[in-house]
N, CA, C and O atoms as CSV, one atom per row, in Angstrom:
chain,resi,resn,atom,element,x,y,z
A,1,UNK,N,N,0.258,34.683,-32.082
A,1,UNK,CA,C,-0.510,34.400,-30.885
A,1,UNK,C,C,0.274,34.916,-29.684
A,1,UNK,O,O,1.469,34.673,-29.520
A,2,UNK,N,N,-0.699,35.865,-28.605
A,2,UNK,CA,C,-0.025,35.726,-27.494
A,2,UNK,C,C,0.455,35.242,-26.810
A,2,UNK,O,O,-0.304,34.617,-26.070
A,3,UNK,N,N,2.212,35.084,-26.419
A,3,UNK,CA,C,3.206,33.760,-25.524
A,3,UNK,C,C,1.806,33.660,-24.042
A,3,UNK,O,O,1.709,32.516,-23.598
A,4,UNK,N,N,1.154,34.373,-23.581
A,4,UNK,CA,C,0.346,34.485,-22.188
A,4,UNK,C,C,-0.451,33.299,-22.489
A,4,UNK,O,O,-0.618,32.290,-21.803
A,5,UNK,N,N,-0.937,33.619,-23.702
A,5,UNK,CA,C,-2.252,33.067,-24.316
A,5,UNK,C,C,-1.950,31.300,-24.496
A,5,UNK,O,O,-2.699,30.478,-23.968
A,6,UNK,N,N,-0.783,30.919,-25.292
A,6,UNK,CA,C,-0.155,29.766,-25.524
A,6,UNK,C,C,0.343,28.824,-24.394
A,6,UNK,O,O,0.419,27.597,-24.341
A,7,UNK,N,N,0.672,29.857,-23.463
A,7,UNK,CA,C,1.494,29.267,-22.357
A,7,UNK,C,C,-0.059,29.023,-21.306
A,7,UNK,O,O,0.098,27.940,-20.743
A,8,UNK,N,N,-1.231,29.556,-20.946
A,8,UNK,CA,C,-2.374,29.230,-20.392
A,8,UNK,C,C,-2.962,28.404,-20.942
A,8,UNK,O,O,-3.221,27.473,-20.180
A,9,UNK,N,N,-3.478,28.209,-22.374
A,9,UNK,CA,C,-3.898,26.984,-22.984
A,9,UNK,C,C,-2.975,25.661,-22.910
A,9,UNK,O,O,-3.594,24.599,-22.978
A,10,UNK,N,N,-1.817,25.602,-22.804
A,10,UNK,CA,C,-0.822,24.440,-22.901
A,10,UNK,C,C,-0.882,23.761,-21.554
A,10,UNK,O,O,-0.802,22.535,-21.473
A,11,UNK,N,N,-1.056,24.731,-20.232
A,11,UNK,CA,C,-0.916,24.197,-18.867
A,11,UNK,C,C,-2.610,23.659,-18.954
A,11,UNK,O,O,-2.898,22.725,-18.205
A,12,UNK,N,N,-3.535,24.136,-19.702
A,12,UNK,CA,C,-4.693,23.843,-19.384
A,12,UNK,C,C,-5.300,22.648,-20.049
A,12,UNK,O,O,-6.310,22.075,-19.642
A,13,UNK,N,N,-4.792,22.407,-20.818
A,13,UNK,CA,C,-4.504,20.993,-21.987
A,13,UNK,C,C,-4.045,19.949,-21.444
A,13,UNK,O,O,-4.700,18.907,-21.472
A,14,UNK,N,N,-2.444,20.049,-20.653
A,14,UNK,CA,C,-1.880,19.064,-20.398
A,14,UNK,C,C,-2.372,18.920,-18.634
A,14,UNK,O,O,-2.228,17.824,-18.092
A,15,UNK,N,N,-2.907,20.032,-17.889
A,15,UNK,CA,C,-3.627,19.598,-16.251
A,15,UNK,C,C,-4.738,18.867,-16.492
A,15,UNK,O,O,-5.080,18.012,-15.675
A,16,UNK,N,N,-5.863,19.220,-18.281
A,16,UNK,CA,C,-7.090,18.365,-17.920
A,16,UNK,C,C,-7.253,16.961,-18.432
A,16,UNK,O,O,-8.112,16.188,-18.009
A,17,UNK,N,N,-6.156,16.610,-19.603
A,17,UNK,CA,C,-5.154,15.363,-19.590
A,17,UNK,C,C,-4.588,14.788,-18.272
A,17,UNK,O,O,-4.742,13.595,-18.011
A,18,UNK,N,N,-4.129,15.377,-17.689
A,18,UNK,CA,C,-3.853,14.595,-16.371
A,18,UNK,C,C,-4.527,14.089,-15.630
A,18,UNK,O,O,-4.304,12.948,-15.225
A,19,UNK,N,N,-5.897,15.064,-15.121
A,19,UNK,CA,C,-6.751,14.653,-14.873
A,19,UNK,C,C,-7.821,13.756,-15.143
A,19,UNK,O,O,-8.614,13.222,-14.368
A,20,UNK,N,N,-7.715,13.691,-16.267
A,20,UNK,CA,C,-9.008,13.088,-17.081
A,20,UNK,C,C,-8.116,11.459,-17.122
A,20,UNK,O,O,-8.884,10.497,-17.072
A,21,UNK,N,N,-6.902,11.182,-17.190
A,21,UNK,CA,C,-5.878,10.058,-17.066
A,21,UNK,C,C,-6.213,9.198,-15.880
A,21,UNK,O,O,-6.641,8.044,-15.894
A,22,UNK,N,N,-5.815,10.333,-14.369
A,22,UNK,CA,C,-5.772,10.030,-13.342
A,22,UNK,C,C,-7.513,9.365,-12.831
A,22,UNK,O,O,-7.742,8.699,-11.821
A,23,UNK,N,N,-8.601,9.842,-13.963
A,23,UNK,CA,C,-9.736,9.327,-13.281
A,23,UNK,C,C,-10.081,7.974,-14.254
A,23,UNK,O,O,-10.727,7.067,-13.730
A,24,UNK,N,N,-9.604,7.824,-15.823
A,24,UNK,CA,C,-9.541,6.823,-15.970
A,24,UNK,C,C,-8.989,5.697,-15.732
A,24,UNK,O,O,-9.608,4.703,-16.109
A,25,UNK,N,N,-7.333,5.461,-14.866
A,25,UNK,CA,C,-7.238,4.725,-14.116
A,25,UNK,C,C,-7.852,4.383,-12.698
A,25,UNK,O,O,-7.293,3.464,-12.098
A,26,UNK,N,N,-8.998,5.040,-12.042
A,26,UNK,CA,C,-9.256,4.652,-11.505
A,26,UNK,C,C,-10.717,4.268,-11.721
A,26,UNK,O,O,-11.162,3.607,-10.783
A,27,UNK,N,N,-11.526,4.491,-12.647
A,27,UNK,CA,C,-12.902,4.053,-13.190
A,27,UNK,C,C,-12.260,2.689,-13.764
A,27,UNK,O,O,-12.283,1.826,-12.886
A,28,UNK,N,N,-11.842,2.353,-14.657
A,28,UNK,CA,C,-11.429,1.518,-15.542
A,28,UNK,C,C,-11.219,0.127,-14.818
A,28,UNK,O,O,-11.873,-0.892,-15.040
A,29,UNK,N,N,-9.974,0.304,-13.724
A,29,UNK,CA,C,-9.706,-0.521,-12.687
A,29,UNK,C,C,-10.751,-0.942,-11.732
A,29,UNK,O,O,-10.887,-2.160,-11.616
A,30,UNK,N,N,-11.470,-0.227,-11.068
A,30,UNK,CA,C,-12.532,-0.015,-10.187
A,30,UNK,C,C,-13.873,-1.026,-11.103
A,30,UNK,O,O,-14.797,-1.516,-10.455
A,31,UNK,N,N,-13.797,-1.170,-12.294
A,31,UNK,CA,C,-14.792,-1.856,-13.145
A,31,UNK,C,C,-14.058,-3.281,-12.793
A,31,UNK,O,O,-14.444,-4.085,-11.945
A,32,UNK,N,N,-12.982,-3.396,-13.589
A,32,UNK,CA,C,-12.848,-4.368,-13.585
A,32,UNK,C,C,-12.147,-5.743,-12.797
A,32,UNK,O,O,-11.923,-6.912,-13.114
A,33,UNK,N,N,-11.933,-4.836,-11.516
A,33,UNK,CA,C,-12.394,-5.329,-10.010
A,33,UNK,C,C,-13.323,-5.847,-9.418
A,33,UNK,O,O,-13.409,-6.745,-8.581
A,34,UNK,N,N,-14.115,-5.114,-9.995
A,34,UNK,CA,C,-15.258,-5.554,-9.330
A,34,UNK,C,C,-16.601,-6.418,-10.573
A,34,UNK,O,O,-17.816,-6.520,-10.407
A,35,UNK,N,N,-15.752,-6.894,-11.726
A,35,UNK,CA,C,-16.041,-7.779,-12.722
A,35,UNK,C,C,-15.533,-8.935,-12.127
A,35,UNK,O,O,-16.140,-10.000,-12.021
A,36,UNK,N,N,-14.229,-8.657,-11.684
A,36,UNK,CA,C,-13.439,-9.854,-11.143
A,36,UNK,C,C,-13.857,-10.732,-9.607
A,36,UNK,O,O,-13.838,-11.866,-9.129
A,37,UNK,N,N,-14.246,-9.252,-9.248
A,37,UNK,CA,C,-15.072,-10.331,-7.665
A,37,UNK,C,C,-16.675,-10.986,-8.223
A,37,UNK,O,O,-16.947,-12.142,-7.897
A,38,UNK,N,N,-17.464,-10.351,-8.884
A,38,UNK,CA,C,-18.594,-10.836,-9.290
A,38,UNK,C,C,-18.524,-12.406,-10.022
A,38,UNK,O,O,-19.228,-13.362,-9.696
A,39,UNK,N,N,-17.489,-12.390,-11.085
A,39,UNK,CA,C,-17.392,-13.320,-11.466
A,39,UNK,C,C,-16.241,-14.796,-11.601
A,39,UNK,O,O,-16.261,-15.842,-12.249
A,40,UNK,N,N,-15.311,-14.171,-10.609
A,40,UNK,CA,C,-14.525,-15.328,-10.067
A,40,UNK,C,C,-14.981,-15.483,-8.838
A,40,UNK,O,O,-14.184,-16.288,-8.357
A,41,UNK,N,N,-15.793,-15.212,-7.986
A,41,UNK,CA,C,-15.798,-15.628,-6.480
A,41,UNK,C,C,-14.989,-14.883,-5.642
A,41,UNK,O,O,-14.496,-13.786,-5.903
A,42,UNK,N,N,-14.847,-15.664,-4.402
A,42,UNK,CA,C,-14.471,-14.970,-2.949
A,42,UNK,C,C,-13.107,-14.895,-3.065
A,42,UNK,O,O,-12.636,-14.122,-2.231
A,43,UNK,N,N,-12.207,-15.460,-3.859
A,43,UNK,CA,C,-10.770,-15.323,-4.129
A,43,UNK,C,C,-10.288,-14.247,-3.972
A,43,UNK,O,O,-9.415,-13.897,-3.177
A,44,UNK,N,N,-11.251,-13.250,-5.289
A,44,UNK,CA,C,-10.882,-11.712,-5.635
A,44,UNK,C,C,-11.595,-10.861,-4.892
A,44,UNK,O,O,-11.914,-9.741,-5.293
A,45,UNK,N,N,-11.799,-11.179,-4.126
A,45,UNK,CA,C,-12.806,-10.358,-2.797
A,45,UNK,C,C,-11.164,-9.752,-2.316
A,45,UNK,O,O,-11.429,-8.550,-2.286
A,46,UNK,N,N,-10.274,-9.806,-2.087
A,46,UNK,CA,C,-9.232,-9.064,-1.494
A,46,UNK,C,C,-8.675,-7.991,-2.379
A,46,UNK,O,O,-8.241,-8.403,-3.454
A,47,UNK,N,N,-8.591,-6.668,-2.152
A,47,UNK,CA,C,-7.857,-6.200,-2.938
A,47,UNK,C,C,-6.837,-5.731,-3.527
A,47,UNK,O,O,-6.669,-4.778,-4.289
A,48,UNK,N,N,-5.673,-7.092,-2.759
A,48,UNK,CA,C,-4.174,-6.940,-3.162
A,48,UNK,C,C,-4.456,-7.832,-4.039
A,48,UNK,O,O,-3.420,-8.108,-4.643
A,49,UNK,N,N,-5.548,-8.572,-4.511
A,49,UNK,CA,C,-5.260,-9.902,-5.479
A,49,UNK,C,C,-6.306,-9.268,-6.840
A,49,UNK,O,O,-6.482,-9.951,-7.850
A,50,UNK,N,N,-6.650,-8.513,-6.745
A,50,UNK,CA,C,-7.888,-7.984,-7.378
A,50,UNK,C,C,-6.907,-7.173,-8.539
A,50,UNK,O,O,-6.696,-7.244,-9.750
A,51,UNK,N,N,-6.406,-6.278,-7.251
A,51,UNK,CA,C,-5.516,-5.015,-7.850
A,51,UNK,C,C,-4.140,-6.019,-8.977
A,51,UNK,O,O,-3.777,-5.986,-10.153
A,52,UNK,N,N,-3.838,-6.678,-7.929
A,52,UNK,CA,C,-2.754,-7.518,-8.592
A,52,UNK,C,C,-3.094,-8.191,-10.410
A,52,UNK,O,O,-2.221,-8.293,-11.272
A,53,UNK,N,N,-4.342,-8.503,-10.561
A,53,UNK,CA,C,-4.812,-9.116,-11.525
A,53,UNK,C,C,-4.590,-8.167,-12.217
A,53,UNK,O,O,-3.620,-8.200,-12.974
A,54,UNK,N,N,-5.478,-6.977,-12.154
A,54,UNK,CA,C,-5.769,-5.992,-12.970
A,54,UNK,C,C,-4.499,-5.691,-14.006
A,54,UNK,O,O,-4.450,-5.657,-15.236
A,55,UNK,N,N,-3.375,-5.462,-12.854
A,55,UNK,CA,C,-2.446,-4.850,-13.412
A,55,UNK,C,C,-1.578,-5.632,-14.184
A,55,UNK,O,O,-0.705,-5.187,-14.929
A,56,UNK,N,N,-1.938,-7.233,-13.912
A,56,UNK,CA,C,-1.042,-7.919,-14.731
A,56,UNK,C,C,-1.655,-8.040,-16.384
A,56,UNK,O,O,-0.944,-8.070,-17.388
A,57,UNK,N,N,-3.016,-8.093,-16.357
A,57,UNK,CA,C,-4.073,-7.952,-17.258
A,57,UNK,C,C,-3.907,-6.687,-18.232
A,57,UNK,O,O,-3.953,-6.734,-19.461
A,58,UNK,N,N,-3.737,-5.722,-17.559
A,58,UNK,CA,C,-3.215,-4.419,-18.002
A,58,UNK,C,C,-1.926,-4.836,-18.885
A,58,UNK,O,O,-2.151,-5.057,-20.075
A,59,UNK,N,N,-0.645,-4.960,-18.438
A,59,UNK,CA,C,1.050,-5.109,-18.886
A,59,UNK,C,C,-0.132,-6.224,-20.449
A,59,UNK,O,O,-1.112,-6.947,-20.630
A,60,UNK,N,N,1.456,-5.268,-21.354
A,60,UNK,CA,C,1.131,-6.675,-22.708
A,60,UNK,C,C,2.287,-7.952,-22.327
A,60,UNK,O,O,2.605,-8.851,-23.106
A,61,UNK,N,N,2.655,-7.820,-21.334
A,61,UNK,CA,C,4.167,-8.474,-21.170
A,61,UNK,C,C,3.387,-9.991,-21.023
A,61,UNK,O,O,2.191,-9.729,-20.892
A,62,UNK,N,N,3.525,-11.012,-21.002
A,62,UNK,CA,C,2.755,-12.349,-20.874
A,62,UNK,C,C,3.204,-12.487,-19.097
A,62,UNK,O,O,4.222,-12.131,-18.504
A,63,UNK,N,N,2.077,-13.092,-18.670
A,63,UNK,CA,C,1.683,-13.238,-17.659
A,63,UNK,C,C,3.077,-13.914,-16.943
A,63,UNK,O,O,3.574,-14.725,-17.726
A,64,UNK,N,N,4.006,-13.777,-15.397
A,64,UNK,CA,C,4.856,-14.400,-15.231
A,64,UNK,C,C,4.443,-15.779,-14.458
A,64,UNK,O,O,3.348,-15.996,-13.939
A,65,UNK,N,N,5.900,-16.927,-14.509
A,65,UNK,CA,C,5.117,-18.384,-14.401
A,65,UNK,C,C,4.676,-18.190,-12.985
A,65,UNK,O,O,3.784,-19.000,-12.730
A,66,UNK,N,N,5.066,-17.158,-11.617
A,66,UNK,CA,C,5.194,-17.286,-10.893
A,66,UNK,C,C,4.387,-17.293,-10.234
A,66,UNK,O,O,4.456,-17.521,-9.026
A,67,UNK,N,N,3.013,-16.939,-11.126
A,67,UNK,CA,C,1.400,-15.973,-10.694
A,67,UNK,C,C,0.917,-17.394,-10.252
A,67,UNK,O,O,1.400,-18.381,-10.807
A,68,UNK,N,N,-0.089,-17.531,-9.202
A,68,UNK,CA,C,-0.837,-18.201,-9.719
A,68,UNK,C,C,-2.183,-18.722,-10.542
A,68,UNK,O,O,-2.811,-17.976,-11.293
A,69,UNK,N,N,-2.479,-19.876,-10.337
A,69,UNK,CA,C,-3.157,-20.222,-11.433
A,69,UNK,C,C,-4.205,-19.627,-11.992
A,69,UNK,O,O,-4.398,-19.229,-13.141
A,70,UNK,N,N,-5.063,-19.617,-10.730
A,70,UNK,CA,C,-6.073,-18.220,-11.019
A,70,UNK,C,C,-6.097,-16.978,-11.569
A,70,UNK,O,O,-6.839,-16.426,-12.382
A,71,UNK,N,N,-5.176,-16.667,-10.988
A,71,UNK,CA,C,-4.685,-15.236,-11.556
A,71,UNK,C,C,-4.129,-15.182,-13.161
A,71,UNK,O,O,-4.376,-14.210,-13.874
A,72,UNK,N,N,-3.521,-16.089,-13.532
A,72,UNK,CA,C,-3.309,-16.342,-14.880
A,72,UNK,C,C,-4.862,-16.753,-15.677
A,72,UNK,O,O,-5.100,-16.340,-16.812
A,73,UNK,N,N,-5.574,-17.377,-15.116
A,73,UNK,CA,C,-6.552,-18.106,-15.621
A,73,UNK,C,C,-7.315,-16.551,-16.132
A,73,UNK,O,O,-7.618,-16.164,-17.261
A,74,UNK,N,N,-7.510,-15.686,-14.367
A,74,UNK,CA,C,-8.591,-14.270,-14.566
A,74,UNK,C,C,-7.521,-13.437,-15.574
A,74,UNK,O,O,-8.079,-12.650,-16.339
A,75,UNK,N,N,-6.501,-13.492,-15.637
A,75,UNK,CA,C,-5.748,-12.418,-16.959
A,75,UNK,C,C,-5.832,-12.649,-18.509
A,75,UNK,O,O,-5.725,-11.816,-19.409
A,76,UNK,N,N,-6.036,-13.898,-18.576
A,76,UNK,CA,C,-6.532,-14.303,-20.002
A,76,UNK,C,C,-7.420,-13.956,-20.219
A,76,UNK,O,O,-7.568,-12.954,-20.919
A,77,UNK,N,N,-8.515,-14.713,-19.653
A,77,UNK,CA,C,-10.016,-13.958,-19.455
A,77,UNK,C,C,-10.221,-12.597,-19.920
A,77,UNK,O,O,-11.055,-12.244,-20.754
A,78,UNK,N,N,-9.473,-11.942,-19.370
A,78,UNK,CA,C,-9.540,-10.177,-18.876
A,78,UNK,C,C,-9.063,-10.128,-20.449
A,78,UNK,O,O,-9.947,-9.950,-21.286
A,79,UNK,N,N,-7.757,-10.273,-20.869
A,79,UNK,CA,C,-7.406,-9.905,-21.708
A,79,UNK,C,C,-8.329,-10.325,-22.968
A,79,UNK,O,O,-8.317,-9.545,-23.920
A,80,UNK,N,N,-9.099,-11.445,-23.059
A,80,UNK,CA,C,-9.526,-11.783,-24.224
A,80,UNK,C,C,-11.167,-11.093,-24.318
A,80,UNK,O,O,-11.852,-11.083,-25.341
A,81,UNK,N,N,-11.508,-10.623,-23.182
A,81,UNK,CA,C,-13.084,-9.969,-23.011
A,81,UNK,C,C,-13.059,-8.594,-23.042
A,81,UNK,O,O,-14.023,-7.897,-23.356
A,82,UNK,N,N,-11.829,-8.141,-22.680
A,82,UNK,CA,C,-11.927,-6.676,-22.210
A,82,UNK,C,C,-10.445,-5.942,-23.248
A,82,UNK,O,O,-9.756,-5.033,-22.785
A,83,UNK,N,N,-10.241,-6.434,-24.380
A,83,UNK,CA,C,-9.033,-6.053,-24.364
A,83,UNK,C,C,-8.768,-3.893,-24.775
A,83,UNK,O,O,-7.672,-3.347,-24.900
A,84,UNK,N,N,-9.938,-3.304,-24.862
A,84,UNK,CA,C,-10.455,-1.829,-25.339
A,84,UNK,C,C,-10.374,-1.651,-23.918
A,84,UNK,O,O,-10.111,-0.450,-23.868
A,85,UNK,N,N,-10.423,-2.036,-22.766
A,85,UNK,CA,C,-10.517,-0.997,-21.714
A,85,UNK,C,C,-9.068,-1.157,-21.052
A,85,UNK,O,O,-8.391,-0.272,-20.527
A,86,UNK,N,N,-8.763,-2.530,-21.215
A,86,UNK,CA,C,-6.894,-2.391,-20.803
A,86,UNK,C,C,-6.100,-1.668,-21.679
A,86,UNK,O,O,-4.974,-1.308,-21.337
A,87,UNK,N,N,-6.700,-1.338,-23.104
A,87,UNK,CA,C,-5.532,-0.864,-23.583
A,87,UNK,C,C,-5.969,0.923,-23.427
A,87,UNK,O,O,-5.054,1.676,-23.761
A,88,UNK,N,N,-7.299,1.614,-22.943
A,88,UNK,CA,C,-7.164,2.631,-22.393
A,88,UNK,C,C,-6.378,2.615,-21.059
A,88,UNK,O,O,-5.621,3.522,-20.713
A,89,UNK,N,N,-6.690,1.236,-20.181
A,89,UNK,CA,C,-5.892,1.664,-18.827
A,89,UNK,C,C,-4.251,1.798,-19.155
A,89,UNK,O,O,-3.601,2.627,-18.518
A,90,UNK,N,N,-3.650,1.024,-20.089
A,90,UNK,CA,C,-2.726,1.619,-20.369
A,90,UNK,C,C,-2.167,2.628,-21.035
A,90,UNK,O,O,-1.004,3.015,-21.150
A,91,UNK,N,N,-3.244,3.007,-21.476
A,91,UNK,CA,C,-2.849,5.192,-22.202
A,91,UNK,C,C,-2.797,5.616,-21.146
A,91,UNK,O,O,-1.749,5.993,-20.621
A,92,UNK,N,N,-4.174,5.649,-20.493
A,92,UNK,CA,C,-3.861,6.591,-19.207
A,92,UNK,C,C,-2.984,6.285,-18.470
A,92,UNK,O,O,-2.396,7.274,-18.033
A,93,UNK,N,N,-2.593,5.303,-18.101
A,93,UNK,CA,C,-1.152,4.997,-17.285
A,93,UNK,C,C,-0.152,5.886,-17.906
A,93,UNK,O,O,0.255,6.844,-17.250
A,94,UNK,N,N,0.397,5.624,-19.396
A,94,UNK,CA,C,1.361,6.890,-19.563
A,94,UNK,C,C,1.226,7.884,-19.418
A,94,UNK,O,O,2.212,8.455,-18.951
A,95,UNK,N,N,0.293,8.539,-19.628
A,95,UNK,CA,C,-0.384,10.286,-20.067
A,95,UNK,C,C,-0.075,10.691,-18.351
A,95,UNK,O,O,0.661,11.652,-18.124
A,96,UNK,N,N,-0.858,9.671,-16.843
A,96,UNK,CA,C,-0.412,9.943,-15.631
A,96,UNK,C,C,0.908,9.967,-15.244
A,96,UNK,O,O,1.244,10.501,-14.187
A,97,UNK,N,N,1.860,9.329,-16.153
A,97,UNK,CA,C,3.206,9.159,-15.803
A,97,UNK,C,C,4.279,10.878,-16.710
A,97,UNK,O,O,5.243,11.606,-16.472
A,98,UNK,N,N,3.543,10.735,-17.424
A,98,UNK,CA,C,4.691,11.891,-18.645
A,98,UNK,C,C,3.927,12.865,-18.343
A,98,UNK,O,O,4.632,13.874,-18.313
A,99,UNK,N,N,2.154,13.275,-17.940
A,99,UNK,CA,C,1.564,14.623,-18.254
A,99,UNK,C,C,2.502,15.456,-17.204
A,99,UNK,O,O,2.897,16.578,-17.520
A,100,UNK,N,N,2.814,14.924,-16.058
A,100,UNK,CA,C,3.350,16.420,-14.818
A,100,UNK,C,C,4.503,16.728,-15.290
A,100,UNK,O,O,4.691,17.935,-15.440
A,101,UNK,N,N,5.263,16.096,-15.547
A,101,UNK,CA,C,7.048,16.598,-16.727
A,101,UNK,C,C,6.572,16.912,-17.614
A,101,UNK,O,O,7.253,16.256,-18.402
A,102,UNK,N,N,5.777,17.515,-18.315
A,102,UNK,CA,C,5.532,18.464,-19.118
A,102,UNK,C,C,4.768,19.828,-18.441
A,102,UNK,O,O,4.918,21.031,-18.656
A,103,UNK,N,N,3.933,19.114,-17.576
A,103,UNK,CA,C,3.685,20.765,-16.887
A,103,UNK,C,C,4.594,21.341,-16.710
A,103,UNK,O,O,4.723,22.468,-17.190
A,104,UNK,N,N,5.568,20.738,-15.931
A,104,UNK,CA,C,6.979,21.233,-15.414
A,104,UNK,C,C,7.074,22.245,-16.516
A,104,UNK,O,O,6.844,23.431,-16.754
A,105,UNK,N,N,7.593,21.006,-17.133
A,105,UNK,CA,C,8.474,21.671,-18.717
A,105,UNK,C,C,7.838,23.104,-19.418
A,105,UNK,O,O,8.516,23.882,-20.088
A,106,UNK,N,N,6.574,23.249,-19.152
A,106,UNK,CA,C,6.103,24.562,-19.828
A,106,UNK,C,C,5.792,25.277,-18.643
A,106,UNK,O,O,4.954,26.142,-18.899
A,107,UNK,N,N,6.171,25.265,-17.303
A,107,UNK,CA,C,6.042,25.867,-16.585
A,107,UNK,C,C,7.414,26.756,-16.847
A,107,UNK,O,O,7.407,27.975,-17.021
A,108,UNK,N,N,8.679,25.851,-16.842
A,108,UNK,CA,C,10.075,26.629,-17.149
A,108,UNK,C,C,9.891,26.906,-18.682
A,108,UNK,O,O,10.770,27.694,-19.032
A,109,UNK,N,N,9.267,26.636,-19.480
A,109,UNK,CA,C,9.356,27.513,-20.586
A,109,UNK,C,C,8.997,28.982,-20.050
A,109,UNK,O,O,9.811,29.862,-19.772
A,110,UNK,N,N,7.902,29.038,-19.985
A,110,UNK,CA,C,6.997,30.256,-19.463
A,110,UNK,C,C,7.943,30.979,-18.794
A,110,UNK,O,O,8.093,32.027,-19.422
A,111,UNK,N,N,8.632,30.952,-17.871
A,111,UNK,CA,C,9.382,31.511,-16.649
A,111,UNK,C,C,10.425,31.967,-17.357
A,111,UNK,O,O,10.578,33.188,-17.321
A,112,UNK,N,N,11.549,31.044,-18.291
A,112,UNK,CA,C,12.532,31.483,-18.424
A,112,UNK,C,C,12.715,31.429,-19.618
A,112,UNK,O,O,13.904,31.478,-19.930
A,113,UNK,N,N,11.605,31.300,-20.896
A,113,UNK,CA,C,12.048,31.760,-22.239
A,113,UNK,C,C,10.902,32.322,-22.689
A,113,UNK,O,O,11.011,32.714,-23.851
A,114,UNK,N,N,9.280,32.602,-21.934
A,114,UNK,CA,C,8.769,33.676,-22.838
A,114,UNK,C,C,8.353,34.602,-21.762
A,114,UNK,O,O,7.568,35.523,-21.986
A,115,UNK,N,N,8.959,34.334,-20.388
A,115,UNK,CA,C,8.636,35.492,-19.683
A,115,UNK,C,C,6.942,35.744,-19.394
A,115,UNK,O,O,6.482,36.871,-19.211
A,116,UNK,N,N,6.489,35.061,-19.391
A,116,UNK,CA,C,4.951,34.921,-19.277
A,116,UNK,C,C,4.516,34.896,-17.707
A,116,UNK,O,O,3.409,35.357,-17.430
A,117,UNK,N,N,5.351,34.369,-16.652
A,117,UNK,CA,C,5.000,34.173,-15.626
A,117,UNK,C,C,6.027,34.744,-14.432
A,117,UNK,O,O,5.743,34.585,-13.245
């Protein structure tokens, strides 16, 4: 196979992975925000407490004692109703975190070991 050919499909793989990451954390979240204001009330109407849920809902780490009650109460919840869309929000969380260090990474392949660019 052509190094041109390998090295354009690889950046084009891992940019529409990124992308496609970067919009499922924000569909995913954006749902279940606004699950959380519909069905807890005016509490989660803010969205440092909304966002805050989400993400604790998201982590498998158990909820810390420090949260409060609500917020522990809406993360159980979350976790026991929704647990297929937190555990995509957490793929895409990695794939947004590792996909651009690999662009990198086959960007300097390309450049300085197949000469492609």
């Amino acid at each position: 196979m052509d190094k041109t050919v390998l090295f354009w499909g690889l950046i084009g793989v891992l940019g529409f992975a990124f992308v496609l990451a970067v919009q499922m954390r924000v569909m995913i979240a954006l749902v279940l925000r606004r699950w959380l204001k519909a069905t807890r009330g005016s509490v989660f109407e803010q969205d440092q407490m909304s966002n805050r849920t989400v993400m604790l809902a998201a982590r498998q780490a158990p909820v810390p004692d420090s949260a409060e009650p609500l917020v522990k109460d809406a993360v159980t919840e979350m976790r026991k109703m929704y647990p297929s869309p937190l555990a995509h929000l957490r793929l895409a969380r990695r794939i947004s975190i590792f996909a651009p260090g690999l662009i990198l990474m086959v960007i300097a392949l390309g450049r300085l070991v197949w000469e492609t660019i």
